[in-house]
C-alpha positions in Angstrom: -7.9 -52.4 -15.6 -4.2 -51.9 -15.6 -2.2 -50.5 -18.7 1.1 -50.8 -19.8 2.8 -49.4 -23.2 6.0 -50.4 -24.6 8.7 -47.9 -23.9 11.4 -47.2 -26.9 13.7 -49.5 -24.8 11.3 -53.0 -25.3 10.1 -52.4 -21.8 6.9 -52.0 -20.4 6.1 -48.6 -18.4 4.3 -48.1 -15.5 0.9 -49.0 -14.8 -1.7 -47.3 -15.3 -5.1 -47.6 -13.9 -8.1 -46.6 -16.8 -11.5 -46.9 -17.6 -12.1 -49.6 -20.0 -15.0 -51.4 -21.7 -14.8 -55.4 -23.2 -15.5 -55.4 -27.2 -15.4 -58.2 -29.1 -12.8 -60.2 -27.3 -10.5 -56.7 -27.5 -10.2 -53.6 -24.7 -11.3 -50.4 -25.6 -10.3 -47.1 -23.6 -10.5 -43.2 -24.1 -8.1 -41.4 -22.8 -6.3 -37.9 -24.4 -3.7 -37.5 -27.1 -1.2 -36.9 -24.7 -0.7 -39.8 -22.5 2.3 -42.0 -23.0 -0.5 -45.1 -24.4 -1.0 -42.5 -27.4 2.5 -40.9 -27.8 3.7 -44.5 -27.7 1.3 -46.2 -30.1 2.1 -43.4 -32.7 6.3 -43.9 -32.1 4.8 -47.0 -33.5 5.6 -49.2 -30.2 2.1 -50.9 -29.6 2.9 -53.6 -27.5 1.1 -53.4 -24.1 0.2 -54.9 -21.1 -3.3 -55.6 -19.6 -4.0 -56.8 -16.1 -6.9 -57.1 -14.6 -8.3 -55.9 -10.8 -4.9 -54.7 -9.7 -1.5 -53.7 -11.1 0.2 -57.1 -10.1 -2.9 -58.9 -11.2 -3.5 -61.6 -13.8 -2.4 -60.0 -17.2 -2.2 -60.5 -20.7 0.0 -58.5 -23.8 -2.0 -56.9 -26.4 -1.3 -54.5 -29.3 -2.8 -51.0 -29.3 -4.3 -49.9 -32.2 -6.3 -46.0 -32.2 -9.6 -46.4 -33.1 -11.8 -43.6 -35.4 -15.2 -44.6 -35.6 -18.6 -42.2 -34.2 -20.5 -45.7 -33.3 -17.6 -47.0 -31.5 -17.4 -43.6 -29.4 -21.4 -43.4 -29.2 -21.0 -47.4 -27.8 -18.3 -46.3 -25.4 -19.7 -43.3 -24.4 -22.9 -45.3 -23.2 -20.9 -48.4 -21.5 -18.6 -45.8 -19.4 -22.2 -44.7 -18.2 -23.6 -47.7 -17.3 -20.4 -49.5 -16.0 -18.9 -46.1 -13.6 -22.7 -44.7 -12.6 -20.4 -42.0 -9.8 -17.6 -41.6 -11.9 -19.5 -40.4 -14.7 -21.5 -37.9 -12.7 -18.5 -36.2 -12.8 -16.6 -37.0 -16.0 -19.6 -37.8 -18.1 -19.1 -34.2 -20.1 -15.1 -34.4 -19.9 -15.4 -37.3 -22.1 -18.0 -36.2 -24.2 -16.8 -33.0 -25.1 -12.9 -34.3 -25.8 -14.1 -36.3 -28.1 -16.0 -33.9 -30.1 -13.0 -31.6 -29.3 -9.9 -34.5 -30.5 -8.6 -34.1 -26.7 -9.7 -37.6 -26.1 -9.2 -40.5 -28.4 -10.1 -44.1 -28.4 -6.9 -46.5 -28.0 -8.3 -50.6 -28.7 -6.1 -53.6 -27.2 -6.6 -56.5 -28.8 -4.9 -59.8 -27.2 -2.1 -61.1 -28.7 -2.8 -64.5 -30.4 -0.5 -66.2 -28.0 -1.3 -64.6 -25.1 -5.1 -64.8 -24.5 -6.3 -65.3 -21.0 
């Protein structure tokens, strides 16, 4: 999965490849404080772009939303270890531990009515 925020000027940024997990019909991802999704969403710009399997891929807009809520973590947490098995050999505590920490956060895209897939 492919991300895109909205930057101050209306426009999309780059892309940005992430780990994600499906919920509900909506997009959850964890990712730190830090990242442009985050600083964006809190300059209260939460348009984005999703697309799916490769940058150019079949997309969709959303709006971003941050997301504060143990079971959804515990949820996540258990989906990123199921759905990356090698990945989360090695990333498995990173995630974990920002969480606890505040140095990751949980950012959920939900599809904008008129722009479902």
């Amino acid at each position: 999965m492919y991300i895109q925020s909205e930057r101050q000027t209306g426009a999309f940024g780059k892309p940005a490849e992430i780990w994600f997990m499906y919920d509900g019909g909506a997009v959850l991802v964890g990712t730190p404080p830090t990242s442009w999704r985050v600083k964006r969403l809190k300059a209260g710009r939460k348009r984005a772009r999703i697309a799916v399997g490769k940058a150019d891929g079949p997309s969709f807009e959303a709006t971003g939303e941050l997301v504060k809520d143990a079971a959804v973590e515990a949820k996540l947490l258990e989906e990123f270890g199921r759905k990356y098995p090698e990945g989360w050999k090695r990333f498995g505590d990173r995630f974990r531990d920002g969480f606890k920490s505040g140095d990751r956060v949980i950012v959920r895209y939900t599809p904008t009515a008129d722009k479902r897939p």
